[in-house]
ChimeraX commands (.cxc) that place a marker at each C-alpha (Angstrom):
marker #1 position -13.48,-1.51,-11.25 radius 0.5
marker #1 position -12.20,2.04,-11.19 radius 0.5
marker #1 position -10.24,4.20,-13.55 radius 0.5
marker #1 position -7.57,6.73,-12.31 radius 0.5
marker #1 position -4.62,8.89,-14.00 radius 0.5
marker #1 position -1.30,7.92,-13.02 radius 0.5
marker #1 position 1.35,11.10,-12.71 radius 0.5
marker #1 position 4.75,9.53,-12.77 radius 0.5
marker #1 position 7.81,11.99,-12.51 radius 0.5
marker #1 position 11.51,11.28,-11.24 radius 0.5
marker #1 position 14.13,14.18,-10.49 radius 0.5
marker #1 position 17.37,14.39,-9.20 radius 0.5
marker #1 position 15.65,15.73,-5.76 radius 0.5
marker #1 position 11.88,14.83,-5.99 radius 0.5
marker #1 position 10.04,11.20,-7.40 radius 0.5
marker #1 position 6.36,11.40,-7.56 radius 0.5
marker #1 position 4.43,7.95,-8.16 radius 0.5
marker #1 position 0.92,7.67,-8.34 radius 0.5
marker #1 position -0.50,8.90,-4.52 radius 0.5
marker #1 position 3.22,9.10,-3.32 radius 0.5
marker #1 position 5.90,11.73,-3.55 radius 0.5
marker #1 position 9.35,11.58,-2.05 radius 0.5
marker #1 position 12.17,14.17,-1.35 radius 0.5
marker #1 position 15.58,12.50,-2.17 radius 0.5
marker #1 position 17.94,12.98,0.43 radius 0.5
marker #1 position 20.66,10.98,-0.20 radius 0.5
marker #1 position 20.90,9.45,-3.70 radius 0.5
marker #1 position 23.87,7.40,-4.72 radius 0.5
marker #1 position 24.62,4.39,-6.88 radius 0.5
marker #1 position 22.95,1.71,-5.02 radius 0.5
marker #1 position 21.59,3.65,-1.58 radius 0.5
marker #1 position 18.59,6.07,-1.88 radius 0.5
marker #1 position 17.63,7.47,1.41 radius 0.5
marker #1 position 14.03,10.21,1.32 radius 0.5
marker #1 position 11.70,11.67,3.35 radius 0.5
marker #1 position 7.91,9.85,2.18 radius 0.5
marker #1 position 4.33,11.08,1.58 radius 0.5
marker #1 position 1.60,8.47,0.65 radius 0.5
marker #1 position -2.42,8.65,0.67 radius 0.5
marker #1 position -3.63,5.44,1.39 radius 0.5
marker #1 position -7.48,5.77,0.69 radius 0.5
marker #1 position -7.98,3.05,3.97 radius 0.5
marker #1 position -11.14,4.73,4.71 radius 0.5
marker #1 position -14.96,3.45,4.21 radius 0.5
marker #1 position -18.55,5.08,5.00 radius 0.5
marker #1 position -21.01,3.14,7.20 radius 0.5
marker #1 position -23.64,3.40,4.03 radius 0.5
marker #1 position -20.94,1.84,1.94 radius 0.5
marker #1 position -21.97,-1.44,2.74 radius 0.5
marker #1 position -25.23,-2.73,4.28 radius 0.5
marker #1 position -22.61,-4.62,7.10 radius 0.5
marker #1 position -21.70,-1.42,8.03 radius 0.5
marker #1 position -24.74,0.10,8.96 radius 0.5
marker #1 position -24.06,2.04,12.35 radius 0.5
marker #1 position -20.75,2.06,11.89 radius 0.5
marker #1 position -18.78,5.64,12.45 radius 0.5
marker #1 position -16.88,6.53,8.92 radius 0.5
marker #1 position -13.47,5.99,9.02 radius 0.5
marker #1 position -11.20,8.43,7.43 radius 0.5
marker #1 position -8.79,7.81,4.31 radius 0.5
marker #1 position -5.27,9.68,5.67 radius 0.5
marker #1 position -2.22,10.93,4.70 radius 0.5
marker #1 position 1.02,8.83,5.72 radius 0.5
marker #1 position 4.63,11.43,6.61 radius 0.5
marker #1 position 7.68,9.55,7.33 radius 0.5
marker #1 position 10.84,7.93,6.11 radius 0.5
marker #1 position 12.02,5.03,3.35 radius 0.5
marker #1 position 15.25,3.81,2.03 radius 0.5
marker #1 position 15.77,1.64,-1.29 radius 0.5
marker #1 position 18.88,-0.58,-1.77 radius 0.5
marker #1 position 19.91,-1.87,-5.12 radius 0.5
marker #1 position 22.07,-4.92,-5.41 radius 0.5
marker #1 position 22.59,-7.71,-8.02 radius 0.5
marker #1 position 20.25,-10.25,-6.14 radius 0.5
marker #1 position 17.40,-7.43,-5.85 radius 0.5
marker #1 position 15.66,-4.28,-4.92 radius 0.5
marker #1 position 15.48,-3.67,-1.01 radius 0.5
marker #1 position 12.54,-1.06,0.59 radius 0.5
marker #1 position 11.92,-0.19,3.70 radius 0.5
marker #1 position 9.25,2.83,5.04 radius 0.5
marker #1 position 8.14,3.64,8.34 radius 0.5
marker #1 position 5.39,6.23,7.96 radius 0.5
marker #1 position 2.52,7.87,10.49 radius 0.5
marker #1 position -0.29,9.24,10.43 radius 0.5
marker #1 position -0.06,12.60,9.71 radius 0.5
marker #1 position -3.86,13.38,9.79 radius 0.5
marker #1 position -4.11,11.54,13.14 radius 0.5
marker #1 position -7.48,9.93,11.90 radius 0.5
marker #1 position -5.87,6.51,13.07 radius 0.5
marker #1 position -2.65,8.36,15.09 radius 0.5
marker #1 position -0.93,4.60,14.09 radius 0.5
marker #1 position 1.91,3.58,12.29 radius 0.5
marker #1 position 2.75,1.19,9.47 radius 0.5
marker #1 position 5.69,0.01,8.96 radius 0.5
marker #1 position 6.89,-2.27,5.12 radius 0.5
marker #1 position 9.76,-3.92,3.95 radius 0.5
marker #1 position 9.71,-5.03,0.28 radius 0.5
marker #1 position 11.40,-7.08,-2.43 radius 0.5
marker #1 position 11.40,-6.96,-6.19 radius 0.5
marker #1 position 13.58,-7.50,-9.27 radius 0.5
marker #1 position 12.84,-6.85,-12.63 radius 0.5
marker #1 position 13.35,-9.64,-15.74 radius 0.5
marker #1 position 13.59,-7.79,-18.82 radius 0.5
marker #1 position 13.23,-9.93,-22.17 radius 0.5
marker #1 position 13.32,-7.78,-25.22 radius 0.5
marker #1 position 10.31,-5.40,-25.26 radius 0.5
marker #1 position 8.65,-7.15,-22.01 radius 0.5
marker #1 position 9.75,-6.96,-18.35 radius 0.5
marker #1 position 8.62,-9.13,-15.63 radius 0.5
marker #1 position 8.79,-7.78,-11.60 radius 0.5
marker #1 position 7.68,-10.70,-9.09 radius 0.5
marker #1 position 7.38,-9.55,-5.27 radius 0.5
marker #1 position 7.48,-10.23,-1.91 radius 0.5
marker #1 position 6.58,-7.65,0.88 radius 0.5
marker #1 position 5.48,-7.26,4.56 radius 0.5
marker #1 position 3.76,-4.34,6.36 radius 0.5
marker #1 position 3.13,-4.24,9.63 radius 0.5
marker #1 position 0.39,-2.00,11.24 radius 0.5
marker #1 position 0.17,-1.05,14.89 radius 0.5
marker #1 position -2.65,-1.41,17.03 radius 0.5
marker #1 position -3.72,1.93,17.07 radius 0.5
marker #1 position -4.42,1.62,12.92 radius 0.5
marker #1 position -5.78,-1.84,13.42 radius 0.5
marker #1 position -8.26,-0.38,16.07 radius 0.5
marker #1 position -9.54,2.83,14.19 radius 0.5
marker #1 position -9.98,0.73,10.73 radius 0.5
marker #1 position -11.05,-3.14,12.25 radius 0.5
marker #1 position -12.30,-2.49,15.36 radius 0.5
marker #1 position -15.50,-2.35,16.51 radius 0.5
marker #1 position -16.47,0.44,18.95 radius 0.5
marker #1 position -19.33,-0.02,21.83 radius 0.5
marker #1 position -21.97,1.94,20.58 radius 0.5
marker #1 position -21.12,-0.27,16.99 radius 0.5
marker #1 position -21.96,-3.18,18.56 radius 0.5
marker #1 position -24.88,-5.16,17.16 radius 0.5
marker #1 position -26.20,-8.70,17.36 radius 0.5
marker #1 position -24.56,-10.28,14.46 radius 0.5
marker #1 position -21.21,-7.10,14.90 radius 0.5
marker #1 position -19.47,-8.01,18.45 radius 0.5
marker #1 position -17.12,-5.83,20.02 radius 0.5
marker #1 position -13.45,-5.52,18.72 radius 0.5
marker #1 position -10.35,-3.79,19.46 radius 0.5
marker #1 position -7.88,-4.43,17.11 radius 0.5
marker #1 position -4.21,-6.20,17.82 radius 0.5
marker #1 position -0.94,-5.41,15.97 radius 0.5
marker #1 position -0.50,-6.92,12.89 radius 0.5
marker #1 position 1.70,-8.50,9.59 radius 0.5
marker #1 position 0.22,-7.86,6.23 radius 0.5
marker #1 position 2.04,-10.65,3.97 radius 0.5
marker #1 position 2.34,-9.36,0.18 radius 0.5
marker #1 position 3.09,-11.30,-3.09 radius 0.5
marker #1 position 2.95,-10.35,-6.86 radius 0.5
marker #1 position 4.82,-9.68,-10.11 radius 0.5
marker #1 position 4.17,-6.89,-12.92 radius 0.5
marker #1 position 4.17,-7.49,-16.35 radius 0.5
marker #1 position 5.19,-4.58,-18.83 radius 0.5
marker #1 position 5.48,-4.16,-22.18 radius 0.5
marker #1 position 7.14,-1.01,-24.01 radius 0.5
marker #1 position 6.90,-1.08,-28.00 radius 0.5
marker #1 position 8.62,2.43,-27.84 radius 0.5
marker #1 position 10.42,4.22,-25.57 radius 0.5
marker #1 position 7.81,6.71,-24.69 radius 0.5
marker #1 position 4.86,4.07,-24.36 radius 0.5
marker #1 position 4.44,1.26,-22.01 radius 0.5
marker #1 position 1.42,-1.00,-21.26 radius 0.5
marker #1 position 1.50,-3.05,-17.62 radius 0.5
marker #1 position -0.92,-5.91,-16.08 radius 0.5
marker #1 position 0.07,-6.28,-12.11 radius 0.5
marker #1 position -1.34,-8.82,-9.68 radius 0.5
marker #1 position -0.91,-9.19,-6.35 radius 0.5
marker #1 position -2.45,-10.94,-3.47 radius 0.5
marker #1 position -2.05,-9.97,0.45 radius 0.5
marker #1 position -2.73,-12.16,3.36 radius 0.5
marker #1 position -4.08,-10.54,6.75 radius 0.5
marker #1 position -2.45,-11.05,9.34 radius 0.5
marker #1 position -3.97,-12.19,12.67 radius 0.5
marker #1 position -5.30,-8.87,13.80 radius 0.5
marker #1 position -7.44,-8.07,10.64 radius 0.5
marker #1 position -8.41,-11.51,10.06 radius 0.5
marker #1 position -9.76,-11.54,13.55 radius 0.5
marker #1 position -12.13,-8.83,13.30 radius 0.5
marker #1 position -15.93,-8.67,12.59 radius 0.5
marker #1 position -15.67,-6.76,9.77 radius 0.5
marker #1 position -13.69,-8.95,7.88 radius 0.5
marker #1 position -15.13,-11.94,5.79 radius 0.5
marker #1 position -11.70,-13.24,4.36 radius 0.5
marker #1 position -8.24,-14.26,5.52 radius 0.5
marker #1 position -6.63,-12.31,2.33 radius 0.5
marker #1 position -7.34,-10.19,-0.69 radius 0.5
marker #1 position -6.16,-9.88,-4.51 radius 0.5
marker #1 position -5.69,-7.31,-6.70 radius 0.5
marker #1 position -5.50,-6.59,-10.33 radius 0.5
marker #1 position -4.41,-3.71,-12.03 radius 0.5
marker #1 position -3.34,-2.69,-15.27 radius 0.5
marker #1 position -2.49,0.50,-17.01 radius 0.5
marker #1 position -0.87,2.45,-19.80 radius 0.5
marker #1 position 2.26,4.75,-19.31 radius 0.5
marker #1 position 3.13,7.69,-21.51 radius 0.5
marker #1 position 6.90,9.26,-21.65 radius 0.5
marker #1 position 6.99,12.96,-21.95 radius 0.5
marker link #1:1,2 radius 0.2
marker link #1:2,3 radius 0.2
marker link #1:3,4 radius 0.2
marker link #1:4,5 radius 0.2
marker link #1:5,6 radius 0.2
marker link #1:6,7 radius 0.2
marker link #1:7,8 radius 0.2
marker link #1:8,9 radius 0.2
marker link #1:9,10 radius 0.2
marker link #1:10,11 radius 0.2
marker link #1:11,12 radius 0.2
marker link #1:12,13 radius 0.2
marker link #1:13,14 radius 0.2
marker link #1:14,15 radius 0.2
marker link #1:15,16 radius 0.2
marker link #1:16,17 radius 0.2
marker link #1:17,18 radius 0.2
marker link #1:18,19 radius 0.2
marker link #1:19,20 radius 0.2
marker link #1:20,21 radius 0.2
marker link #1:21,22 radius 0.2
marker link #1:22,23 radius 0.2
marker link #1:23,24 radius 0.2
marker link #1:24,25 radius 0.2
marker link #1:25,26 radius 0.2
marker link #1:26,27 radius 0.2
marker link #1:27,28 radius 0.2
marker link #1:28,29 radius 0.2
marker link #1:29,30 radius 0.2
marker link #1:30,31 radius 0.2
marker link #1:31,32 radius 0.2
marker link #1:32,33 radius 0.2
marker link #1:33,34 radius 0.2
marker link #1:34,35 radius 0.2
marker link #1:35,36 radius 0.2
marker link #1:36,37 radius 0.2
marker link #1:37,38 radius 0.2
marker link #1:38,39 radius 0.2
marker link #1:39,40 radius 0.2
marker link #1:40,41 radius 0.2
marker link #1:41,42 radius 0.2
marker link #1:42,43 radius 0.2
marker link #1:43,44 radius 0.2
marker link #1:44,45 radius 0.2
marker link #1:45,46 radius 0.2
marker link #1:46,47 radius 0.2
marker link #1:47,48 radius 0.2
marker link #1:48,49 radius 0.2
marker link #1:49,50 radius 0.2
marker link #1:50,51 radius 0.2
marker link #1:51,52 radius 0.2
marker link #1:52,53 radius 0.2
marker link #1:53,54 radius 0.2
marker link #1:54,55 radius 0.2
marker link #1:55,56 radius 0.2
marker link #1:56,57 radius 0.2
marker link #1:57,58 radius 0.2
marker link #1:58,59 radius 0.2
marker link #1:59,60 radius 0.2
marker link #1:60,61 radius 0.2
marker link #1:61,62 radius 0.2
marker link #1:62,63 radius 0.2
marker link #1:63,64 radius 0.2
marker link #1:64,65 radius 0.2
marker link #1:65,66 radius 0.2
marker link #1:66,67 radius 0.2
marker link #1:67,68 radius 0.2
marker link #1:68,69 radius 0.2
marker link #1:69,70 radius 0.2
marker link #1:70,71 radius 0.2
marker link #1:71,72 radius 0.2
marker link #1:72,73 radius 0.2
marker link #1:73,74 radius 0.2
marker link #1:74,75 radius 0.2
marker link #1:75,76 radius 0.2
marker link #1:76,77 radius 0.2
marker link #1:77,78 radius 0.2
marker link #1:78,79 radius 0.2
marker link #1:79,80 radius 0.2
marker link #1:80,81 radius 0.2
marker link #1:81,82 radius 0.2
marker link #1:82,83 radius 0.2
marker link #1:83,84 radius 0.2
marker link #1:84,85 radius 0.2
marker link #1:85,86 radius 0.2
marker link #1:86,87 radius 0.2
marker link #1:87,88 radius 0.2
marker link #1:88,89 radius 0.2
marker link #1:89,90 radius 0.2
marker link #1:90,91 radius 0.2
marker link #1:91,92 radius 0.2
marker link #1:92,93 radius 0.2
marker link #1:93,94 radius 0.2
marker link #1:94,95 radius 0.2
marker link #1:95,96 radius 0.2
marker link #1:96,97 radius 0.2
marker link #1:97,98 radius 0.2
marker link #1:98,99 radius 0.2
marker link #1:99,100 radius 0.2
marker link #1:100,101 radius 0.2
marker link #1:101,102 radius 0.2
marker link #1:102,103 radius 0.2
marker link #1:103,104 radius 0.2
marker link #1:104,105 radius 0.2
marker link #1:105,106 radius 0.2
marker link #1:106,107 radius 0.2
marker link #1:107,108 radius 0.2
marker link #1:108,109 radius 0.2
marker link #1:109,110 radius 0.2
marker link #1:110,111 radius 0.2
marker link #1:111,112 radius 0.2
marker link #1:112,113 radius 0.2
marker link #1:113,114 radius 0.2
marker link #1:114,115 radius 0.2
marker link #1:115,116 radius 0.2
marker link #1:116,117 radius 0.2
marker link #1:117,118 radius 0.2
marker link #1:118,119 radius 0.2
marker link #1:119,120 radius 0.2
marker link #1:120,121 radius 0.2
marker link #1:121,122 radius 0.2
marker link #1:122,123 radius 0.2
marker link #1:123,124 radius 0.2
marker link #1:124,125 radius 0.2
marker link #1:125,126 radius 0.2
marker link #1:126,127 radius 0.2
marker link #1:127,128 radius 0.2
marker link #1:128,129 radius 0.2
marker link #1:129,130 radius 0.2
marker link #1:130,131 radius 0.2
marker link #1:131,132 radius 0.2
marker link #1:132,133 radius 0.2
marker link #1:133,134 radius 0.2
marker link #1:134,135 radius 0.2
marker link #1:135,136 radius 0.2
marker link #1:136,137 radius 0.2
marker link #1:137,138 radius 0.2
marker link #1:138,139 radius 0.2
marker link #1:139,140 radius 0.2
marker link #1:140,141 radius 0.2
marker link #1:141,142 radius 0.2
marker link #1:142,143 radius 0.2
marker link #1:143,144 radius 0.2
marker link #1:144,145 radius 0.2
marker link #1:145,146 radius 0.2
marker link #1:146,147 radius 0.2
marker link #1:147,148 radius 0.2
marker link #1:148,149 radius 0.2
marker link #1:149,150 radius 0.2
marker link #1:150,151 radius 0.2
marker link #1:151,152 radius 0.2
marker link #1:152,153 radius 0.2
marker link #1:153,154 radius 0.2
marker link #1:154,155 radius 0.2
marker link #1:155,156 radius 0.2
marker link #1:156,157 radius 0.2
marker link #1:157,158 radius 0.2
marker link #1:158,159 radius 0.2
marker link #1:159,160 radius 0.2
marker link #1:160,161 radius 0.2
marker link #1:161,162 radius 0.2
marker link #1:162,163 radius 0.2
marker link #1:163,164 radius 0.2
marker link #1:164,165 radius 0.2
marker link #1:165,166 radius 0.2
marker link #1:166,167 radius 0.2
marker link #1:167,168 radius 0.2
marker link #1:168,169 radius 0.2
marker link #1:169,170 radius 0.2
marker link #1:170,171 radius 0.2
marker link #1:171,172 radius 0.2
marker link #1:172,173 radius 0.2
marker link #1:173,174 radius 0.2
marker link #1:174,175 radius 0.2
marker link #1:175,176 radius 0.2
marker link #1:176,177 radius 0.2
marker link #1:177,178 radius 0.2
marker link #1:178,179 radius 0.2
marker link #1:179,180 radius 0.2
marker link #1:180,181 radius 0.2
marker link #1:181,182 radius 0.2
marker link #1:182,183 radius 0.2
marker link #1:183,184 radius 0.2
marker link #1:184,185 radius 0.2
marker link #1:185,186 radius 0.2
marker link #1:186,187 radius 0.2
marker link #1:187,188 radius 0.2
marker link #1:188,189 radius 0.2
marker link #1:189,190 radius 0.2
marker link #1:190,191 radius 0.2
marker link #1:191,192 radius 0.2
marker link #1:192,193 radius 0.2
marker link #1:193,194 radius 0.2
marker link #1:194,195 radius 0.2
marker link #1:195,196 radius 0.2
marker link #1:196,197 radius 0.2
marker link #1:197,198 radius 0.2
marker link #1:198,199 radius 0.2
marker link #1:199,200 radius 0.2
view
């Protein structure tokens, strides 16, 4: 379990959320267009696990590129394609994402759905297994390109307008190229999270 502040701001030109911050370019009614910067904290040490003993750290990077969101009546549309900007992994990852939001009185409810895809060159540096890695029960791997499948929903509740309380959970599914590797125990992961939100 871990415990981090959440900085939440949204401007006519700049929205920062949590690790990401984006520069509006185009903002109308329905059609946002920006330019994208996320951390993604991918990285692990070879001590932080016994499994990984011998293993070369990888490195947590920072993601540059672009996204668009389209609103409509049915839902909320997002597509990024970011790279590495840090060149730790020099890979891409592409995501496509949809959501809609339920409200009922004081309580909203946000279900899901969402793909990423990661190319080989991130699937390598963060699931492969190098030569000099290589041990008796840790085979060789170089890693494939893959499809990360997403699903979830968020739960909020505001009792005022300047206070908000939120449970989200969310599950992923690896896709072939992740589930394949050595390092990797499961076919999928989940993810709980929950937070409160204070309006300046």
């Amino acid at each position: 379990m871990t415990g981090l502040p959440l900085v939440s701001y949204d401007g006519a030109w700049i929205n920062v959320t949590g690790p990401r911050i984006d520069l509006k370019l185009l903002s109308a009614d329905s059609v946002s267009l920006r330019l994208r910067a996320r951390y993604a904290g991918d990285g692990y040490d070879g001590g932080d696990s016994p499994y990984l003993t011998g293993m070369q750290d990888r490195k947590s990077s920072l993601w540059l590129g672009g996204a668009a969101i389209w609103r409509t009546d049915i839902a909320t549309f997002t597509g990024e394609l970011l790279g590495d900007a840090l060149s730790n992994s020099k890979g891409l990852r592409m995501k496509l994402q949809a959501d809609r939001r339920f409200p009922t009185g004081s309580f909203g409810f946000t279900p899901r759905v969402a793909v990423e895809w990661l190319d080989r060159k991130y699937v390598n540096y963060y699931y492969g297994v190098r030569q000099d890695e290589v041990l008796a029960d840790r085979t060789l791997y170089e890693g494939a390109s893959t499809a990360n499948l997403e699903v979830g929903v968020r739960a909020d509740y505001s009792p005022s307008k300047k206070h908000s309380l939120f449970v989200d959970l969310g599950t992923t599914r690896f896709g072939k190229g992740i589930k394949d590797s050595p390092l990797v125990e499961r076919t999928g992961q989940t993810t709980v999270s929950a937070g409160y939100l204070y309006r300046f």
